[in-house]
Structures are given as structure tokens and as C-alpha cells.
N, C-alpha and C positions, 0 to 999 in steps of 0.2 A: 735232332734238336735238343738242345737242354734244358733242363728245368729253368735254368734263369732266363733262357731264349722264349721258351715258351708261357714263362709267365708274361715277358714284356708281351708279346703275342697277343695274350688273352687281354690285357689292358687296352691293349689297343683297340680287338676289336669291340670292346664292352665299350671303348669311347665312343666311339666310330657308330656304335648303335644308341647310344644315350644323345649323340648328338642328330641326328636323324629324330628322334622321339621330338628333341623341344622342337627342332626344326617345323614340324608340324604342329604343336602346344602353340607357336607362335601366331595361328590363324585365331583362335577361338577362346578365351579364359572358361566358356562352359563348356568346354571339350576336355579341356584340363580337369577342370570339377569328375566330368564322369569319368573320365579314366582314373582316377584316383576314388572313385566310386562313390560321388556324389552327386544325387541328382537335385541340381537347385531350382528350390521355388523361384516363380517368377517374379519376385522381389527380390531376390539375388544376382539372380542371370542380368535381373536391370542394372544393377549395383556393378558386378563385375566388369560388364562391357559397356561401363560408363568411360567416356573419356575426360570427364571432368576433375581438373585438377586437385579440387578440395570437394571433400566429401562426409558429411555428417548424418550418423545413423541418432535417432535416438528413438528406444527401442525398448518392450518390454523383455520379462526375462524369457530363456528356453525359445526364443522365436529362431535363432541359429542364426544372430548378429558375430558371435566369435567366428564360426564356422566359416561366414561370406568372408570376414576379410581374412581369416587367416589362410584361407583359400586363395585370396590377392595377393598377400604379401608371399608363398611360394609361389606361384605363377611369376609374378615381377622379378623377384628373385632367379627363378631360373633360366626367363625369357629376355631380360633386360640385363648384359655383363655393367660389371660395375655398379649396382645398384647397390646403393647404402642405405640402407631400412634402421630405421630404429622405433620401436615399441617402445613407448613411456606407461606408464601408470602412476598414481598416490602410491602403491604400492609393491614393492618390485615384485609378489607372490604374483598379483593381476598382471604387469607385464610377461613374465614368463609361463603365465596358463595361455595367453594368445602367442608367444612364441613358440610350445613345446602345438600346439595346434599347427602351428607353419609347416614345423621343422617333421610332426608327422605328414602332412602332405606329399613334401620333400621325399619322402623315405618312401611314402606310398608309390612316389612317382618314377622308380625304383634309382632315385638319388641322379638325377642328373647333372654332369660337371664334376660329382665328388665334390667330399668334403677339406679343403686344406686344413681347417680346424675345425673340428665339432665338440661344445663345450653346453655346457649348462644353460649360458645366458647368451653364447656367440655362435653363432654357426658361418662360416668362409666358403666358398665353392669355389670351382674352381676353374669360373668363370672371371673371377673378380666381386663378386656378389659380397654383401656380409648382409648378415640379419640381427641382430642384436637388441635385449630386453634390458631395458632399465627403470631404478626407482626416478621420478620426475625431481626429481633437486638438483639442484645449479651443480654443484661439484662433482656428479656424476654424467652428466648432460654438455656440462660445457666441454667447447670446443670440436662436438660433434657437425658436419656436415651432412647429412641424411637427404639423398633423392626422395625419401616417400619416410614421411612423420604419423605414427599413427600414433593416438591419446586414447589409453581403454579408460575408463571408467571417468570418463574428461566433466561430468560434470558434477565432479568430485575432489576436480583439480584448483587449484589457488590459483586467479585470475595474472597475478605478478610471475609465477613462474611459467606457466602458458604461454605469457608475451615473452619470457627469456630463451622456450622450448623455439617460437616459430623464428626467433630469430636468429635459431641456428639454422634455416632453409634458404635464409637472403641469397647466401652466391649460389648453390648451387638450381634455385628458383627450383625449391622441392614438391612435390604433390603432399596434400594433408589428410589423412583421415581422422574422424572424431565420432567414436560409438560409448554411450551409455546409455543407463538407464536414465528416467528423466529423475533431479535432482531441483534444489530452490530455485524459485522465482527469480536468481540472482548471481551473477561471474558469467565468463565469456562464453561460455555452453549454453545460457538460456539466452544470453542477449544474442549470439548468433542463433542460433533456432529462432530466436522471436522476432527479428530484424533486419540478417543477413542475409538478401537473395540470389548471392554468388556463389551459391553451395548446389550442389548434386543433395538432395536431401530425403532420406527413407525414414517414415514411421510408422512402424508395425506392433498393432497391441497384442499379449499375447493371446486375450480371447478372438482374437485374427487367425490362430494358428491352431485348431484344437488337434491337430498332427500329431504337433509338439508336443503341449502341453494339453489335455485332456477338463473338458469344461469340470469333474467331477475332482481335481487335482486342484484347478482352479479356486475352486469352491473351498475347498478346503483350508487353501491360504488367506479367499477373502477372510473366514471366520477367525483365525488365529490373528489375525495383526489389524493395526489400528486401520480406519478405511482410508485416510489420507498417504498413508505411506503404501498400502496396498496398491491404491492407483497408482502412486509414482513408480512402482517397483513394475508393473502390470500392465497398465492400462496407458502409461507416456502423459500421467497428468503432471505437472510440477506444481511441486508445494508451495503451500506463502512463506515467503522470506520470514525466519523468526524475530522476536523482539521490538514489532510493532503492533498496534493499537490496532489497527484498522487491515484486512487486507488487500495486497494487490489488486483483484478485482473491484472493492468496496470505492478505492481511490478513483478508481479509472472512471468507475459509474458516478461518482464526483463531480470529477474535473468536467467530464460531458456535458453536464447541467447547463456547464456556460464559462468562458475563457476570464469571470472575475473571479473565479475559485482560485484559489490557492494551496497547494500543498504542504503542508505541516513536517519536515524533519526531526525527531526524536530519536535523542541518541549519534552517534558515531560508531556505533558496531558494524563492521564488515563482515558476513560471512563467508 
């Protein structure tokens, strides 16, 4: 045999056994977890083997929100051919900290399908799969198609490009995930969390997790930062909307008194 006969050889059968792996990855997504050596809390394993199409985490920090989904987003990627993923953020660093999370999975899972492109912000398999991080602004985003839309740090994101992101899921009727931290009383992140009952929906504080994050680590953070920001960062409180008088909660305990109340408008600032 020759070297060039016997490398096709070994390709083959390195396929031949990569395909057999998903083949069974296909039964379980917390089977996929462990064998890429993670064992998930049971707010994960819920999360993973949800079948529900839209899915919002909002989450404090170190609880292992990156982890669950970027754990998803490989599994779908290797189990699902032709899946178009794409990872948004505010900021393309945040998009590509939850991609290069994917794309280790991927590698852990000792790369099944192969790579037809492996780049920075793109990874191709070769399956038909792509996986792809980007900054959330129109002229990088449009004209994208994405079977599965995930939004890191989503409530952090401008309410107008959100609605331009999910309108790139219309044809191919995409699945959505939306994980942050909690952020204002205010844009599509808090009004779905505060409103939207058509979500698969996880909230985990980090003093939930002392695993993770340790109550004496905890502690440390409450002291250093202001306590309103501590919760939202921590604890999944959201803050009052800025540049008003009174807030959110102040108005609601208002308006309750009795339906001749009226609400006061000050200002035109959106945040």
C-alpha cells in the first residue's frame, strides 16, 4: 500500500468512527456534555434537553450560562448537518468568548465531521454545519439565515437591532437563544423576561451556585461595587431605568392605588 493509499485509508476510517460517535451524541445532549467532560448541573441538563424553540437565560455571573449554551451550540452543530448558527453580541470580543467555548467542545469531541474552514470567527464542518461570531450591527448581520440565533450579553443589546437580528430567522423559522446578565428595567431583554411566556426560561443567582462562585468571592464583590449594580451583575435584579424621577417599582405601587392615576412622561431618552 502507499503512503498516499494509506493516508486515504486512515481518513476514512477516522470518518467511519467520528461518524458512529455523533451517531450516538444524537440520543442525549447530556451525554455529549460528559463525554467532552462536563458534568451538568441540573439547570443545564434542563436547558440542554429542552425542546423549546426560544430560550432565555438570564443569569448571574460564573453560574456556567456560557458553558450550557456553548455546549448547545456544538452538540447542534455536530448532530444537526446544515445548521447555521450564529453568535451575536454588542460586542464582537463577547461573541467570540462564546464561539471559541463552542469550537472547544468541538475539538474535545475529538472534531467530528472535520473542519472545511476553521477560522477565528467561522468554524465549517463537514457536515454542512457553520458556526459563526459576530459584532450585532446591521452591516455585519444582514443577509444572514441562522437555524439557531443566540444573543450574549442580549440585555445589553439596542431594542431596533434585535428586531433586525430575529428578522433574519423569518425563512428558515430559526430557534433563538438569549443569555445575559440582568441589565435596565428596559428593551426587549427585560420586556421579554417580564412579559413573554413563550420562552423556555432559566434564572440562576450566583449565590445559587457557591460551586462556582464561592459565598467568601461573593462577598468580596458585594463590598467593592455599588449594591444596585452588584445585584444586577449577581443576584438577576434589574436596575431602574435612568433619567427618571420616580422608579419603576415606585410607579407600579401608584398606579395600583386605583385605575384614575395617571403616569407622568419626562423626557424622551431611550436607553
Amino acid at each position: 500500500m502507499t503512503s498516499a493509499s494509506l493516508v486515504k485509508e486512515m481518513d476514512r476510517i477516522r470518518s467511519l468512527r467520528l461518524f458512529q460517535s455523533t451517531e450516538k451524541l444524537d440520543e442525549d445532549p447530556v451525554e455529549f456534555a460528559t463525554s467532552v467532560g462536563i458534568t451538568p448541573d441540573p439547570w443545564q441538563a434542563d436547558m440542554l434537553t429542552s425542546d423549546h424553540p426560544r430560550k432565555i437565560l438570564c443569569c448571574g455571573r460564573q453560574v456556567g450560562k456560557t458553558t450550557a449554551v456553548g455546549l448547545l451550540v456544538a452538540y447542534r452543530a455536530i448532530t444537526v448537518a446544515s445548521s447555521e448558527i450564529l453568535i451575536v453580541a454588542p460586542a464582537e470580543r463577547q461573541a467570540k468568548r462564546l464561539f471559541r467555548v463552542a469550537k472547544h467542545f468541538w475539538r474535545k469531541a475529538n472534531e467530528p465531521h472535520g473542519a472545511v474552514s476553521d477560522a477565528l470567527t467561522r468554524l465549517e464542518l463537514g457536515n454542512g454545519s457553520t458556526i459563526e461570531a459576530l459584532p450585532a450591527v446591521e452591516n455585519t448581520t444582514r443577509g444572514a439565515s441562522p437555524t439557531l440565533l443566540v444573543i450574549e450579553e442580549a440585555a445589553f443589546l439596542p431594542t431596533p437591532v434585535y428586531h433586525q437580528l430575529t428578522g433574519s430567522t423569518v425563512r428558515t423559522e430559526g430557534e433563538e437563544i438569549m443569555l445575559s446578565t440582568a441589565g435596565f428595567k428596559s428593551g426587549f431583554f427585560y420586556e421579554t423576561w417580564a412579559s413573554d411566556e413563550d420562552w423556555h426560561r432559566v434564572q440562576i443567582r450566583s449565590d445559587e451556585m457557591p460551586e462556582h462562585i464561592s459565598p467568601e468571592q461573593l462577598e468580596r464583590r458585594r463590598q467593592r461595587m455599588p449594591k444596585e449594580f452588584f445585584e444586577a451583575d449577581y443576584l438577576c435584579k434589574f436596575l431602574e431605568t435612568t433619567g427618571g424621577l420616580f422608579g419603576d417599582d415606585d410607579i407600579s405601587r401608584a398606579l395600583a392605588l386605583g385605575e384614575d392615576v395617571e403616569a407622568i412622561e419626562i423626557g424622551d431618552d431611550e436607553w
